[in-house]
N, C-alpha and C positions, 0 to 999 in steps of 0.2 A: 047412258050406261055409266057407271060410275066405275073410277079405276081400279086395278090391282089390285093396287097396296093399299088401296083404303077398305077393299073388301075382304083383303086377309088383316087388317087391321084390327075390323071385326069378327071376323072367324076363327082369328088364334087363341083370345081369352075366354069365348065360349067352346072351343073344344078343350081347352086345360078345366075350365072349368067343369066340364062336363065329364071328364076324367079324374076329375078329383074327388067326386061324390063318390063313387065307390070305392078308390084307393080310401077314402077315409073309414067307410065303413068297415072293410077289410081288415086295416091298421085297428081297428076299435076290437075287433072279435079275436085280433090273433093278442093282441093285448090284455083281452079278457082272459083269453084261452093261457099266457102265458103266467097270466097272476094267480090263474085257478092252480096249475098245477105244481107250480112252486110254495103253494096254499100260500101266498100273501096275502089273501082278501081272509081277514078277521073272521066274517061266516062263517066261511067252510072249513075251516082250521078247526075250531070251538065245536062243531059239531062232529068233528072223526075224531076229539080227543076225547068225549063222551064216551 
């Protein structure tokens, strides 16, 4: 049986890791979501000023 601290050694940076995958997606879409509606993304600007 292998100890402790060597088994949380390895289970801490795959649970952040594994936590981190969707905080990133999240951060990406409200990101998106925040460029969309302050129209900083060039696109959608250009095409409501049509």
């Amino acid at each position: 049986m292998i100890p402790e601290e060597v088994w949380y050694f390895f289970v801490f940076p795959w649970l952040a890791f594994l936590g981190a995958v969707p905080a990133v997606v999240l951060l990406y879409m409200a990101l998106g979501a925040i460029a969309t509606g302050s129209e900083y993304l060039p696109g959608f600007k250009s095409s409501k000023s049509e």
